[in-house]
C-alpha positions in Angstrom: -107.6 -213.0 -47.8 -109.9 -214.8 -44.8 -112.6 -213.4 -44.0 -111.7 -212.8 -40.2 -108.1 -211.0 -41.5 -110.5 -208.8 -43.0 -112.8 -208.5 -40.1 -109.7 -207.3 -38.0 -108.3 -205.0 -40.3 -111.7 -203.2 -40.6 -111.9 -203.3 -37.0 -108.5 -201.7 -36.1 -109.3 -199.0 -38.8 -109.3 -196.8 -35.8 -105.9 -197.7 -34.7 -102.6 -195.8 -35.6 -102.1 -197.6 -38.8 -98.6 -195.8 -38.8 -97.3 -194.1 -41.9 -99.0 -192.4 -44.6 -98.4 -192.0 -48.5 -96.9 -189.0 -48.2 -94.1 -191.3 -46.8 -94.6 -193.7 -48.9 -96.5 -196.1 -50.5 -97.7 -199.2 -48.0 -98.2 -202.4 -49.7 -99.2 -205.9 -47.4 -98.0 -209.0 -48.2 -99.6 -212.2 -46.9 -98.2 -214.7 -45.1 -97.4 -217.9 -47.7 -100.3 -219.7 -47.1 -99.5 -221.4 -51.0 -97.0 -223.3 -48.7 -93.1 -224.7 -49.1 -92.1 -224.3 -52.7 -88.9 -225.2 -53.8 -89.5 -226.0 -57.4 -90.2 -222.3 -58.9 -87.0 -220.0 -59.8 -87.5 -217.4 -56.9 -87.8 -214.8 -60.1 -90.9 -216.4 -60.8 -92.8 -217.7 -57.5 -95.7 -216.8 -56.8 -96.8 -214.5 -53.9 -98.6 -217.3 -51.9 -95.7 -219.4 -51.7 -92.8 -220.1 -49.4 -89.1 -220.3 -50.2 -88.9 -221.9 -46.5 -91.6 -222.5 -43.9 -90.4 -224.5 -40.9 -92.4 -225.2 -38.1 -95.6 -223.1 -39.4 -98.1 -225.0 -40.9 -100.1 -223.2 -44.1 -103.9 -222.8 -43.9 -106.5 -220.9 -46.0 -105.7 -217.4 -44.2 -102.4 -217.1 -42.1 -99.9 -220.2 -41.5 -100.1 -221.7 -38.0 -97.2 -222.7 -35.0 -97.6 -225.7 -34.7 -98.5 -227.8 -31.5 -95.5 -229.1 -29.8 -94.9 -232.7 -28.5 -94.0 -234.7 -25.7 -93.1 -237.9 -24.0 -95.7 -240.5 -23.8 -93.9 -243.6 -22.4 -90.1 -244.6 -22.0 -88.5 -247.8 -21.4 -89.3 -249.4 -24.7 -85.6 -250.4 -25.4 -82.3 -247.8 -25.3 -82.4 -246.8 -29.1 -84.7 -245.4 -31.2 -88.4 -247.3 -31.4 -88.6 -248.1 -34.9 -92.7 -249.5 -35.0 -95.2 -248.5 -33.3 -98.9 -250.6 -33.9 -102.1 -249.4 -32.8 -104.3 -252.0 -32.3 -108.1 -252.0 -32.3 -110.7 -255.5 -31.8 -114.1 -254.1 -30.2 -113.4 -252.7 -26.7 -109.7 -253.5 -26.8 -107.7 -250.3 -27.8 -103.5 -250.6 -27.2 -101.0 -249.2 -29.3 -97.6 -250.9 -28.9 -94.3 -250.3 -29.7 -91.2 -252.4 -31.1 -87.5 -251.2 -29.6 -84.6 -253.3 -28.1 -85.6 -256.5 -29.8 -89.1 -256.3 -27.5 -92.8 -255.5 -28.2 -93.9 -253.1 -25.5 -97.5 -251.9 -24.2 -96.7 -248.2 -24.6 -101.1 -247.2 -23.8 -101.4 -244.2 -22.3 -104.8 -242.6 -21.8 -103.0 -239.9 -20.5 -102.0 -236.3 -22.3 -100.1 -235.1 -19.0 -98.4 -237.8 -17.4 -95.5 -240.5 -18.5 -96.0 -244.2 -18.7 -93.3 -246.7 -18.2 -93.2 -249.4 -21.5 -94.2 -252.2 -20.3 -92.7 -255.7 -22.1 -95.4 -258.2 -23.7 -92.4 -260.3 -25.6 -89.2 -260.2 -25.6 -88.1 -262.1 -28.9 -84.8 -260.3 -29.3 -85.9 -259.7 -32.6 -83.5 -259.3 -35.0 -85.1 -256.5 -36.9 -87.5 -254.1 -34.4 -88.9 -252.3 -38.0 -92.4 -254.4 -38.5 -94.5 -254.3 -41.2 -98.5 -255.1 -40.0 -101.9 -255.4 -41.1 -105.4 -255.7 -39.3 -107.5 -258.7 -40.5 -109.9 -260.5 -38.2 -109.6 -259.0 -35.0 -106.2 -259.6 -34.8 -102.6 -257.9 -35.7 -100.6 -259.7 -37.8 -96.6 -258.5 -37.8 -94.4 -259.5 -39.9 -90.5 -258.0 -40.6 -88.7 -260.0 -43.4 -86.1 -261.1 -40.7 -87.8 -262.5 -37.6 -90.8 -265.2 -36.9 -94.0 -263.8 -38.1 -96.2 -262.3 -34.8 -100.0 -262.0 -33.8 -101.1 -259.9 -31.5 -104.4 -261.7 -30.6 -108.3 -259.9 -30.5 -107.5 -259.0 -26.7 -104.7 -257.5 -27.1 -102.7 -260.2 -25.8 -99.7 -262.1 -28.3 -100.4 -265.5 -29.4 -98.2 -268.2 -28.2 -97.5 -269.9 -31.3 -98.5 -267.7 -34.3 -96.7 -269.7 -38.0 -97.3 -270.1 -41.8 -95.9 -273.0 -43.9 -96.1 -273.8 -47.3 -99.1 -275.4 -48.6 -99.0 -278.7 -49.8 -97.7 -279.1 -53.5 -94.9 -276.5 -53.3 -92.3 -279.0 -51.9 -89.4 -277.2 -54.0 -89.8 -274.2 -53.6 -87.4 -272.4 -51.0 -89.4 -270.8 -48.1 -89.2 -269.4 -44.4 -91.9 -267.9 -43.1 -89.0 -265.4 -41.6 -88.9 -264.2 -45.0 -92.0 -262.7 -45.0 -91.6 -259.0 -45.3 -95.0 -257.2 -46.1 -98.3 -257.9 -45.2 -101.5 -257.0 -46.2 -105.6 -258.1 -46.5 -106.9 -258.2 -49.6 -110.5 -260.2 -50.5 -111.2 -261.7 -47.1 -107.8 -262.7 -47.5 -104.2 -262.4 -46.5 -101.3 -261.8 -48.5 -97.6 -261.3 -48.0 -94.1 -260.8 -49.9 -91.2 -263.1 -49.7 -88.2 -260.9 -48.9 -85.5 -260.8 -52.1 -88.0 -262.3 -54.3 -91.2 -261.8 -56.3 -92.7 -264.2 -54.4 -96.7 -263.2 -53.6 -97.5 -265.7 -51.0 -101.8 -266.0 -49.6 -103.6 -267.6 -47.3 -106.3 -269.3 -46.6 -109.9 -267.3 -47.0 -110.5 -265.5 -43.5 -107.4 -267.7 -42.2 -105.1 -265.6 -39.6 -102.1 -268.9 -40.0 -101.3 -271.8 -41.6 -101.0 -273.0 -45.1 -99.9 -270.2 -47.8 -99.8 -270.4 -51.5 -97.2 -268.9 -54.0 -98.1 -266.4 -56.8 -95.1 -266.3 -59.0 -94.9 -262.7 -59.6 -91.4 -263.4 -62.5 -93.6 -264.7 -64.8 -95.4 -261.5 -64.4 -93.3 -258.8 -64.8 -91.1 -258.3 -67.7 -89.1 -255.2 -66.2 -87.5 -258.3 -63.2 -86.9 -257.1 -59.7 -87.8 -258.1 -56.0 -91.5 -257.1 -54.3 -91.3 -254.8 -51.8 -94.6 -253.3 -51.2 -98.2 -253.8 -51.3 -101.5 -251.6 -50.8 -104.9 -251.4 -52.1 -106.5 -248.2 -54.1 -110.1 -248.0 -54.7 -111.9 -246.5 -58.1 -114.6 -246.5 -59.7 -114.6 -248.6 -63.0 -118.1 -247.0 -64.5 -119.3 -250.7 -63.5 -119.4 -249.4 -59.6 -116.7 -249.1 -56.9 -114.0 -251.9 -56.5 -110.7 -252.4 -54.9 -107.2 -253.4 -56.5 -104.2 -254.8 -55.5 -100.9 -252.8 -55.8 -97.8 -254.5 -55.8 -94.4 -252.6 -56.3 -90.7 -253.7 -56.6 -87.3 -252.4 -55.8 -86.9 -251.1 -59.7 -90.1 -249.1 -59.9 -92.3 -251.4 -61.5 -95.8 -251.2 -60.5 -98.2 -254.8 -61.1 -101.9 -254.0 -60.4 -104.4 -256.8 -60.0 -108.4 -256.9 -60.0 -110.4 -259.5 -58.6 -111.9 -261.6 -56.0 -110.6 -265.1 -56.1 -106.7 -265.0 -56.7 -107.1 -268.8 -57.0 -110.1 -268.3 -59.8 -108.1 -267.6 -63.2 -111.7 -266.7 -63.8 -112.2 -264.0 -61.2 -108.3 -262.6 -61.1 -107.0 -260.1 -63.9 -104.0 -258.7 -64.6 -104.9 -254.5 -65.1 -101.4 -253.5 -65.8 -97.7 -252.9 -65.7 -96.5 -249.0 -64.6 -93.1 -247.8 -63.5 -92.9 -245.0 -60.6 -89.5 -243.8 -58.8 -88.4 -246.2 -56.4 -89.9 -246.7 -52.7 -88.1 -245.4 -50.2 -87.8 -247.4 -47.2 -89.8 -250.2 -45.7 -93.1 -248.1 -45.0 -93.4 -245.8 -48.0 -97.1 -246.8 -48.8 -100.3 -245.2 -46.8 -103.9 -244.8 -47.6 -105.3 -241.5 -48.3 -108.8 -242.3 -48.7 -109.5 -244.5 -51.2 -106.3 -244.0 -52.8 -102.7 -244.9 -52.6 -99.7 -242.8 -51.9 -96.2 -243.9 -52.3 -92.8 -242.3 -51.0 -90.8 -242.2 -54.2 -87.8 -241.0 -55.6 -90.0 -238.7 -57.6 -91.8 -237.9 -55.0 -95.0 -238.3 -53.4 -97.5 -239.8 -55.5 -101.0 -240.7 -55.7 -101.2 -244.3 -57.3 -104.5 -243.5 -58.7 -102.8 -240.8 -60.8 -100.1 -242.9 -62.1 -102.9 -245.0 -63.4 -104.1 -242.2 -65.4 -101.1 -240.6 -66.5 -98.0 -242.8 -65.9 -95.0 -241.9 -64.9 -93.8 -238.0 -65.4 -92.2 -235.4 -64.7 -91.1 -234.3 -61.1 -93.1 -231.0 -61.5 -96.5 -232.6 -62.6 -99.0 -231.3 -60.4 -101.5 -233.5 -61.8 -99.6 -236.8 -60.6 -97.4 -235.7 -58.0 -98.6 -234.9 -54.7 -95.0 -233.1 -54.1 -94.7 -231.4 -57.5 -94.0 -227.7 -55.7 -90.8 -230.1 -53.3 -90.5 -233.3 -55.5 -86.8 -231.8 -56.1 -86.5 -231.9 -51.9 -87.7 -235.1 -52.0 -85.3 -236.4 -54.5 -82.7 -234.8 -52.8 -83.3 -236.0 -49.6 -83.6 -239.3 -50.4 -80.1 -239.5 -52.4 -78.8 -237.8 -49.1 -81.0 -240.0 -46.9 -83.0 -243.0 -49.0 -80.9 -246.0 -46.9 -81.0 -244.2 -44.1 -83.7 -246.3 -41.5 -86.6 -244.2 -40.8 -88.9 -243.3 -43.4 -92.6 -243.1 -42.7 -95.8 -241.8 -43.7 -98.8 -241.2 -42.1 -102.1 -239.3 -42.1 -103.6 -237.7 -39.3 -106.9 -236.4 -40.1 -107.7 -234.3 -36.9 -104.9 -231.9 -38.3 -105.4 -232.6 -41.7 -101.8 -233.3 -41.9 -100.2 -235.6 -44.6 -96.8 -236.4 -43.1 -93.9 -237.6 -44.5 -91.3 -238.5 -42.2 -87.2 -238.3 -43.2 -84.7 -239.5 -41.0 -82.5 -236.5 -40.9 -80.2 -235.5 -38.2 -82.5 -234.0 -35.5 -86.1 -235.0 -37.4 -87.6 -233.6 -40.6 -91.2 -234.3 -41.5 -92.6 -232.6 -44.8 -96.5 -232.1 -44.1 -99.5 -231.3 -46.6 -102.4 -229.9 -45.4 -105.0 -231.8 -47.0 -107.4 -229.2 -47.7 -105.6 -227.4 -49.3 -102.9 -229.1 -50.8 -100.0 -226.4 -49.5 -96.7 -228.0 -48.0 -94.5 -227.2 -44.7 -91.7 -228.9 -42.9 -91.1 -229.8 -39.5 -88.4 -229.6 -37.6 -87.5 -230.3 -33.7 -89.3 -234.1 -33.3 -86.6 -237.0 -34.1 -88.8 -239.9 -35.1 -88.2 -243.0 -36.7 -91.9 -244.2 -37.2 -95.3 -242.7 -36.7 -98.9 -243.9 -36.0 -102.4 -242.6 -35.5 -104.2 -244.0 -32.4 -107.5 -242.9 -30.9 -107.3 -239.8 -33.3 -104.1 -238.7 -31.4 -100.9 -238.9 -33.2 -97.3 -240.9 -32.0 -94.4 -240.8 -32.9 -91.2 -243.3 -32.1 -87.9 -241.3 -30.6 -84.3 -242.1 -29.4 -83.6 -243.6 -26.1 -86.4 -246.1 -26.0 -89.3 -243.2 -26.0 -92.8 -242.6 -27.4 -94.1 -239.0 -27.8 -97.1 -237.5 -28.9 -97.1 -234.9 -31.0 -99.7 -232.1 -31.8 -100.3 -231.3 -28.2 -98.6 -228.3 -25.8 -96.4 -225.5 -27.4 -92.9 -226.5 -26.9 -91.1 -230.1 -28.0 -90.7 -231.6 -24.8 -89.6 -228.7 -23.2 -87.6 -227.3 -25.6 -89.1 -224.1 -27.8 -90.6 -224.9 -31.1 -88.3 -222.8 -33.8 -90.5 -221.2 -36.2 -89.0 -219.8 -39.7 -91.0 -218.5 -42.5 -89.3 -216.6 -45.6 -92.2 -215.6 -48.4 -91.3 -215.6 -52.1 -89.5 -212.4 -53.9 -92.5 -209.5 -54.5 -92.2 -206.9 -56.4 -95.2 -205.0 -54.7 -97.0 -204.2 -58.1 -93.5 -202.6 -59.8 -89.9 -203.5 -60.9 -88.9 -200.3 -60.6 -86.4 -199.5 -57.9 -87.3 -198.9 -55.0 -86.3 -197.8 -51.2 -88.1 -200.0 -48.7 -88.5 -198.5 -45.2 -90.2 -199.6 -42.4 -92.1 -203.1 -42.4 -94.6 -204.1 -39.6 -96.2 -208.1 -38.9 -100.2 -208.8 -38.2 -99.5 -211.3 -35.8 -102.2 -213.5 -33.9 -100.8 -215.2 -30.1 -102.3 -216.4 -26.8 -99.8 -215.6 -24.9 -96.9 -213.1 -25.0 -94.5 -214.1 -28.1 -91.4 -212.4 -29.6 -90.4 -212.8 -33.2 -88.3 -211.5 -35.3 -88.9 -210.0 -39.0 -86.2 -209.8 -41.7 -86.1 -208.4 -45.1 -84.0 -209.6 -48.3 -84.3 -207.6 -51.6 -83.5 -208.6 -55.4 -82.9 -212.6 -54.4 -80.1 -212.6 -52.1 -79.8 -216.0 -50.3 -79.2 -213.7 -46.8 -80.4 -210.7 -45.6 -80.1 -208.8 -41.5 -82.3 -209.6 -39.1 -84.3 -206.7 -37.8 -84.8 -206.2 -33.8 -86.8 -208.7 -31.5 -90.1 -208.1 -31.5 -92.9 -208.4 -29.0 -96.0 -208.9 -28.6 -98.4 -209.2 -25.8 -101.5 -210.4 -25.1 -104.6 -208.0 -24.7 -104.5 -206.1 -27.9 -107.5 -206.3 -29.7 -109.6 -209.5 -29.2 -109.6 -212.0 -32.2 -113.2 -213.4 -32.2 -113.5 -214.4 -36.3 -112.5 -217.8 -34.7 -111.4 -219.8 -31.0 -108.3 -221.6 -30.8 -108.1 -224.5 -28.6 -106.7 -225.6 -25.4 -104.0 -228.5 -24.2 -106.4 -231.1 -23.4 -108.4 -230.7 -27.0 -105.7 -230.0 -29.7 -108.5 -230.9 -31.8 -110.7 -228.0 -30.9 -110.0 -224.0 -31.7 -108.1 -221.6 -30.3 -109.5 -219.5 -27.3 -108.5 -216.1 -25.7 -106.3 -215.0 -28.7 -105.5 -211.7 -29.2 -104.6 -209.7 -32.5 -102.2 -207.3 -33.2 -99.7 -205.5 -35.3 -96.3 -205.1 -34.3 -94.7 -201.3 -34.2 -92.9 -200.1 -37.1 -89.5 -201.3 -38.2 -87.2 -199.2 -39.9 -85.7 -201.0 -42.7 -83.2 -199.2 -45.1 -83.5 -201.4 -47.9 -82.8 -200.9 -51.2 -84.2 -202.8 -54.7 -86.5 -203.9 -57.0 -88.3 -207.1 -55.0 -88.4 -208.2 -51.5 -89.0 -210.6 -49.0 -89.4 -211.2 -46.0 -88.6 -213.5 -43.1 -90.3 -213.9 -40.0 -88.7 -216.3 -37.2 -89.7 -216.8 -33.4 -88.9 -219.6 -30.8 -91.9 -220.0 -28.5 -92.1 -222.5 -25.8 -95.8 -221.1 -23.9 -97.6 -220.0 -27.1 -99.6 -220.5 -30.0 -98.9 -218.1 -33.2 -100.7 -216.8 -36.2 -98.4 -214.8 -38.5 -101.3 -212.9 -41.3 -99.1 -210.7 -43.6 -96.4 -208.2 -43.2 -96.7 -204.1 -44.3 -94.3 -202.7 -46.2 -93.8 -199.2 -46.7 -91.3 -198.7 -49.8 -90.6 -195.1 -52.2 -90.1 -195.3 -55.7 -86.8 -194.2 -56.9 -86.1 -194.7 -60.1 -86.9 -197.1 -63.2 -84.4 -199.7 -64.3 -83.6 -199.2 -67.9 
């Protein structure tokens, strides 16, 4: 329990706190700040989790509504923007977009008003999913299907922008076309040959020109094509250093260490792992100094697989996911070809967000503190980026929208739903539960609704709309933010517990289900009373 849910209890001591034990016994459940769990039998869950949490994000005492989201710039094509690429080279901040075969200048300053995409090249690109990487004041793009691009220190894109073999590679088959990741590694860059294991580099500090293959076949015994690179950072005992991660289409991990890839000296093979299969063309993203990878196992934390290899779905020491790795798996049998997958982190909202190209949107989000998972429902994306600490996302019909700002997705009301795990409030003896209230934190008027399923039933009734309305007791443990800050903390919230619902059910565990669609307000949903009579002992 927080320390400000205690606060306010204490302080509404004074209050009709409804029902007393000659009625029944009242027993409060928390809110599932544990987060999303769909890996435990629903016997066996533990109170802090959720069998669903949609649209509520945990944190260490109540789970949050999310912010909403809204349109940042249109124009940038007629379908969905698949890239978008912040891009940073001193004073020079501009975050881009790729959508109808053009790069567009989607910077907007603004939190309020729309901006109209405007076109810096229109390539009629065959592919409008780009893989890039930051390396000298410049943006290198590449997309395994086009002519590699270079967005240049001032934000303008280069006029001729090329890599060619090096000299002494005259047989090999190459088109810089082919080029499908990119990444900076030593001072250097480095890139994947599409449909290969091909590791092409460049030149040290070199931004085109000539490239040099590193025949990966020789390398890896397991066979495949390369399809992603990233870097994780450990410490070896001999101080800090950075390695190379490359990963193909079959699972196979190859990790490098060194400075010099052309210094047999100075470039070492670590080792060969296996992990489930990327999914998608962007599955990799840093998390600090490590590396996590959208898998069919799940989300996972390279450094982990280091230490531990590959294992079982349910591992919560290598799998970020462990408590939805079966979600994930599922999703990406359902989804895995499906264009779309992303990751990003957004540090501002200590969200880890995974994003799955489902009908309508679905992102599954990790708070980073504490390690609890929601999903997200409501913002269709195809791609996502952090720029000046604010967070984008790419939509249909040409548009960019931010997300984690307002309270409703682009004017349309953010749907929370939040069911708690099966409790069986200190017994397993039957039980009559009958009347159920919800601590409930808002800014502005709200209704929700709470429900109530016993003995785990997949669907129980729905009680009566609730509301609540502001100027209740004041909620000072903490201030919550406004629309031009969504970084800051709530302000002018008020706290309150919603009248008594009568309930009528009967059983030996319950849970329940609170759900509200808000479009003006910012919730906090605390724990739920219960009031229940013992009946009689199952034998």
């Amino acid at each position: 329990m927080s320390i400000g849910y205690a606060i306010n209890r204490a302080a509404l001591q004074g209050a009709d706190l409804g029902p007393r034990n000659s009625l029944g016994k009242r027993d409060t459940i928390q809110a599932p700040v544990g987060g999303w769990n769909t890996a435990d039998a629903w016997a066996s869950m533990k109170p802090k989790y959720a069998i669903q949490i949609d649209n509520y994000f945990p944190e260490s005492g109540a789970v949050v509504l999310r912010r909403g989201s809204r349109v940042s710039a249109t124009g940038a094509g007629t379908d969905y923007v698949q890239t978008l690429i912040p891009h940073q080279s001193g004073s020079v901040s501009r975050l881009y977009a790729v959508g109808g075969g053009q790069i567009w200048n989607v910077t907007n300053p603004s939190q309020v008003s729309t901006l109209a995409a405007e076109s810096v090249k229109d390539g009629s690109y065959a592919s409008d999913r780009w893989r890039f990487a930051h390396f000298a004041g410049s943006t290198i793009m590449v997309n395994g299907e086009d002519p590699p691009e270079r967005i240049q220190p001032d934000g303008t894109m280069a006029a001729d922008h090329n890599w060619t073999k090096a000299s002494g590679q005259d047989g090999l088959p190459f088109s810089a076309s082919d080029l499908s990741q990119v990444l900076p590694f030593k001072g250097r860059l480095f890139f994947l040959q599409k449909d290969t294991a091909n590791l092409w580099y460049g030149d040290l500090g070199a931004i085109q020109g000539d490239l040099t293959r590193f025949a990966l076949d020789r390398v890896n015994a397991d066979g495949g094509n390369a399809i992603g690179l990233g870097t994780i950072t450990i410490d070896s005992g001999e101080g800090v250093d950075d390695l190379l991660c490359i990963f193909f289409d079959n699972g196979s991990v190859l990790v490098y260490q060194g400075t010099d890839i052309t210094s047999s000296s100075d470039w070492d093979l670590v080792g060969l792992w296996k992990i489930g299969r990327l999914i998608g063309d962007k599955a990799l993203t840093k998390y600090g100094g490590d590396l996590v990878a959208m898998t069919t196992d799940g989300y996972i934390p390279v450094t982990r697989l280091l230490q531990t290899g590959r294992v079982a779905h349910s591992s919560e020491i290598a799998n970020l996911s462990s408590k939805i790795a079966n979600t994930v798996t599922e999703k990406a049998a359902l989804h895995g070809d499906t264009v779309g997958w992303d990751c990003v982190l957004h540090t501002n909202s200590n969200w880890l967000l995974f994003n799955v190209p489902a009908f309508g949107g679905e992102q599954h989000v990790m708070n980073t503190q504490t390690g609890a998972w929601c999903r997200f429902v409501g913002m269709d994306a195809r791609c996502w980026a952090q720029w000046k600490d604010r967070l984008f996302f790419g939509g249909p019909g040409g548009s960019v929208l931010e997300a984690n700002v307002g309270t409703n997705d682009n004017g349309n009301p953010i749907e929370g739903d939040v069911r708690g795990a099966f409790q069986y409030l200190g017994t397993a003896m039957d039980k009559r539960f009958t009347l159920a209230r919800a601590l409930i934190d808002s800014d502005a008027d709200v209704t929700f609704t709470i429900g109530t399923v016993t003995d785990f039933n997949e669907e129980g009734g729905l009680e009566a709309p609730s509301s609540l309305r502001t100027g209740g007791a004041e909620w000072d443990e903490a201030e919550w933010g406004d629309d031009d800050d969504p970084g800051s903390d709530w302000a002018g919230g008020t706290f309150s517990l919603q009248e008594w619902q009568a309930l009528n059910r009967d059983g030996t565990a319950i849970s329940v289900r609170l759900r509200s669609s808000t479009s003006g307000a910012r919730m906090r949903y605390f724990a739920t009373d219960i009031i229940s009579e013992t009946t009689h002992a199952l034998l």
